[in-house]
N, C-alpha and C positions, 0 to 999 in steps of 0.2 A: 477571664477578668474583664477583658474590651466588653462581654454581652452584659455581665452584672453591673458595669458602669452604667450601658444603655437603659438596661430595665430601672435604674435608679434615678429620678430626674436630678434629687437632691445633691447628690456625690458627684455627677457626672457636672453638672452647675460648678460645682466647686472647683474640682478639677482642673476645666477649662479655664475658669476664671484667673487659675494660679501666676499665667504668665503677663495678664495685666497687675496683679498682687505686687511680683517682682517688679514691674519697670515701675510703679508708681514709687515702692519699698527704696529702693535703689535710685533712683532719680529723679526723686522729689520729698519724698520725707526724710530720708537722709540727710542730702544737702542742707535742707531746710535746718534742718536741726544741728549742723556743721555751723552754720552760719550763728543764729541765735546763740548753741557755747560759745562763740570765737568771742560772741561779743561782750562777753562776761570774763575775757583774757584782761592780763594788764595791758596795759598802752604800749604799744610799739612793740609789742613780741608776736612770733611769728608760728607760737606751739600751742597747740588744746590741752596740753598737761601741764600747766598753771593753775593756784589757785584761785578759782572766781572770784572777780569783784563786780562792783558797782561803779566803779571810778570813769568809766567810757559815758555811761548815763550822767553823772554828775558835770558830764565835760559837755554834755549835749544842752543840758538844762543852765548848764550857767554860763555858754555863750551865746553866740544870734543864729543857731540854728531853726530857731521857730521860725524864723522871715522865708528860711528856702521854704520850710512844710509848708506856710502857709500861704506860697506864690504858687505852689503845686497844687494845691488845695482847690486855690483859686480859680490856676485857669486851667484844670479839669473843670468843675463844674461850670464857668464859661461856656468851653467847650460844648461840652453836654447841652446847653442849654442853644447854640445858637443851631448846633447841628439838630436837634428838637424842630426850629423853628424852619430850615433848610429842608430838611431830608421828608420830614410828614410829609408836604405835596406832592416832593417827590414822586414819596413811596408810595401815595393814591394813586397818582395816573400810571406810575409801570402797573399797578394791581389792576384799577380798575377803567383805566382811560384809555390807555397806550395796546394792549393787547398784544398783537401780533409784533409791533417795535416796539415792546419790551423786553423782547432779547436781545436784541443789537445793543440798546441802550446797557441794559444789565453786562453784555461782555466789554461795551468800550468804557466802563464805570469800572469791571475788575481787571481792566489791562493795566489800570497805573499800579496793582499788586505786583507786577511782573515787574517792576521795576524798582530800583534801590531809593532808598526814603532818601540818602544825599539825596544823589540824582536830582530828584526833583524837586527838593528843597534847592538845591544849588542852581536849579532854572529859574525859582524866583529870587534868588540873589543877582542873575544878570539882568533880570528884569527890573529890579527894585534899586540897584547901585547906582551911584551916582553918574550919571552919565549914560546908563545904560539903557534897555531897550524903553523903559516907562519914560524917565528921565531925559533919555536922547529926544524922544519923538516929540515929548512938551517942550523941550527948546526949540524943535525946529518951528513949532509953532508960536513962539514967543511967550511961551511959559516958563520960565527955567525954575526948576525945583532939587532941593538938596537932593542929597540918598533916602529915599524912604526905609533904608533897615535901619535896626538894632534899636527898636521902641515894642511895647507892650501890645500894639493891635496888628502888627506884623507878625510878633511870636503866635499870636490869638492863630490869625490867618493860615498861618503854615501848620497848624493844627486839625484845625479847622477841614483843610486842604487833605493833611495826612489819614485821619478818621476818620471821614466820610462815608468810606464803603463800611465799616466796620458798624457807621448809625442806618444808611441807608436801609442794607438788606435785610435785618432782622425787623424793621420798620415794614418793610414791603409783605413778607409774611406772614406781619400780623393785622397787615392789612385787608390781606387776600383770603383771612379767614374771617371776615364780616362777611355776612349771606346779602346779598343782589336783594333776595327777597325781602328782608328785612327793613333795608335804605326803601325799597322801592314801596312797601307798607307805610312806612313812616309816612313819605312824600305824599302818597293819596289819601292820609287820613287828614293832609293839611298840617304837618310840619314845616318848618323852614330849612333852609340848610345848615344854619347854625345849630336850630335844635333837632337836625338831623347827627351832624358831629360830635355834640355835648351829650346828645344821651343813648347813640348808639355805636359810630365809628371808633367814637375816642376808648370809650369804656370796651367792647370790641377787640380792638386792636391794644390794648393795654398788655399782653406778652410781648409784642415787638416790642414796644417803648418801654420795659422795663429791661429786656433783654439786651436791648440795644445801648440805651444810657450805660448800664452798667460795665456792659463792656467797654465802652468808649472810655468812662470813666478812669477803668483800673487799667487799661492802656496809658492816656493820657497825664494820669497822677505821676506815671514813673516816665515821661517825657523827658530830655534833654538834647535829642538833637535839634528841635525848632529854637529852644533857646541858643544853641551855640550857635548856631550857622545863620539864624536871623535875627538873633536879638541880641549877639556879638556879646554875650554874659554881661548884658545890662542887667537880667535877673536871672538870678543863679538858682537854682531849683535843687528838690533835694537826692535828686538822681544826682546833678552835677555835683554836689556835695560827696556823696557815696564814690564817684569816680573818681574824685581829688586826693580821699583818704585810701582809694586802694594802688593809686596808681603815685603821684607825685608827693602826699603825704608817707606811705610808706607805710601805716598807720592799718593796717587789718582791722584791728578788734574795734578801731571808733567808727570804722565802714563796717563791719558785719553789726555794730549795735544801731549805726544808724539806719541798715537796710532794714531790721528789726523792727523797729519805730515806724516805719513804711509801711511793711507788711501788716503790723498791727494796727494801725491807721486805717490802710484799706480794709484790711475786713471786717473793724467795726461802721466802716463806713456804709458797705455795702450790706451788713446783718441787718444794720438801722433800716436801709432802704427798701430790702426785704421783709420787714416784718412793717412795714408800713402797707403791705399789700396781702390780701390773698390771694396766695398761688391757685391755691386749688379752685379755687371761684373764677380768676383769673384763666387755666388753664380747661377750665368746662368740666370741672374733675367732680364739683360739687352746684346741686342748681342754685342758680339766681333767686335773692329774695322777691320778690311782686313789692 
């Protein structure tokens, strides 16, 4: 039976494949789909064998739960957009500038993985508190300045701060598949650097920065600990939302319809973003038009 598997690419394909089938089956479409019934339960009960309603949705839509989506909404695409402006130069010189110290550079960039997102949120809260290390050291110079936490460009920063590696390195990749020859053609035919960038890096390297936004994106939409720990739930986001009703609400089915509304959120988000591009032309799959 082993030999007729081999001689068979098709079956033997299958086969193999079966035990990614199950973990996906089992630990993620499942769930998923746990989640989405739950939220079709009545309010406050705690069984999938109720009859479905609508009443969790109706509770979503006629109080102020739009303010959390639309703070989430928000400062992911912030996000996205500063770490855009941050991580491209970046991701040029480890590709094309840095060379040989762009490995050092690239492992002391993936060390703060190695470490817990508190953690290091919690180092710019001594840094940022009142009196603390920012705070201390402008008084000693006759600055004295409040606490810089719990405002909207702190929560930004600690974002910011946390996603980084998540925009940088797929930035750098699709950096490092722009050909030398190409930039260096432009350059002698008497391009600029600008119109070096605009019509061959950027377009180029357009798989990182799509791959990268996105990811940062559907990380950061379901963000909440930058808002707890530095923005002390001045704005409440709609993870923090989902967390309230499953934990101190008590309230399952208005957290699994609000995690619902999330999920569907993102992926029309991200479908949108996708079909605003092509992959295939994008990915060298299909030639460039002249």
């Amino acid at each position: 039976m082993l030999a007729r598997l081999r001689t068979t690419p098709g079956v033997f394909g299958r086969f193999s494949s079966l035990p990614f089938v199950l973990l996906m089956l089992f630990g993620f479409v499942m769930p998923l789909l746990c989640v989405v019934w739950f939220g079709l339960m009545p309010s406050k009960t705690f069984s999938l064998l109720q009859w479905p309603t609508l009443e969790n949705y109706r509770t979503i839509f006629g109080q102020t739960y739009y303010k959390s989506i639309l703070w989430s909404v928000g400062l992911a695409m912030l996000t996205v957009a500063i770490l855009l402006v941050v991580c491209y130069p970046l991701a040029f010189a480890l590709a094309k500038v840095f060379r040989g110290g762009a490995t050092f550079i690239t492992y002391a960039i993936a060390s703060s993985l190695f470490v817990s997102e508190n953690v290091r949120l919690f180092g710019w809260v001594i840094g940022f508190m009142k009196n603390g290390v920012v705070g201390g050291t402008l008084a000693r110079l006759g600055l004295p300045i409040d606490s810089l936490l719990y405002n909207v460009p702190v929560i930004v920063l600690g974002m910011v701060y946390v996603y980084l590696p998540f925009m940088l390195f797929p930035l750098a990749l699709g950096v490092k598949m722009v050909p030398d020859q190409v930039r260096e053609a432009a350059f002698d035919l008497g391009a600029s650097r600008w119109q070096v960038f605009r019509k061959i890096d950027l377009p180029l390297s357009m798989p990182g920065v799509l791959i990268g936004s996105l990811l940062v994106f559907v990380l950061s939409i379901g963000a909440i600990t930058e808002a707890k720990i530095l923005g002390g739930q001045k704005v409440v986001t709609i993870a923090a939302d989902i967390e309230t009703e499953f934990t101190y609400g008590q309230n399952w089915p208005l957290g699994s319809a609000l995690s619902t509304l999330l999920i569907l959120l993102t992926t029309v988000l991200v479908f949108f973003a996708l079909g605003r591009f092509d992959l295939e032309k994008f990915l060298g799959k299909k030639p460039r038009e002249n």
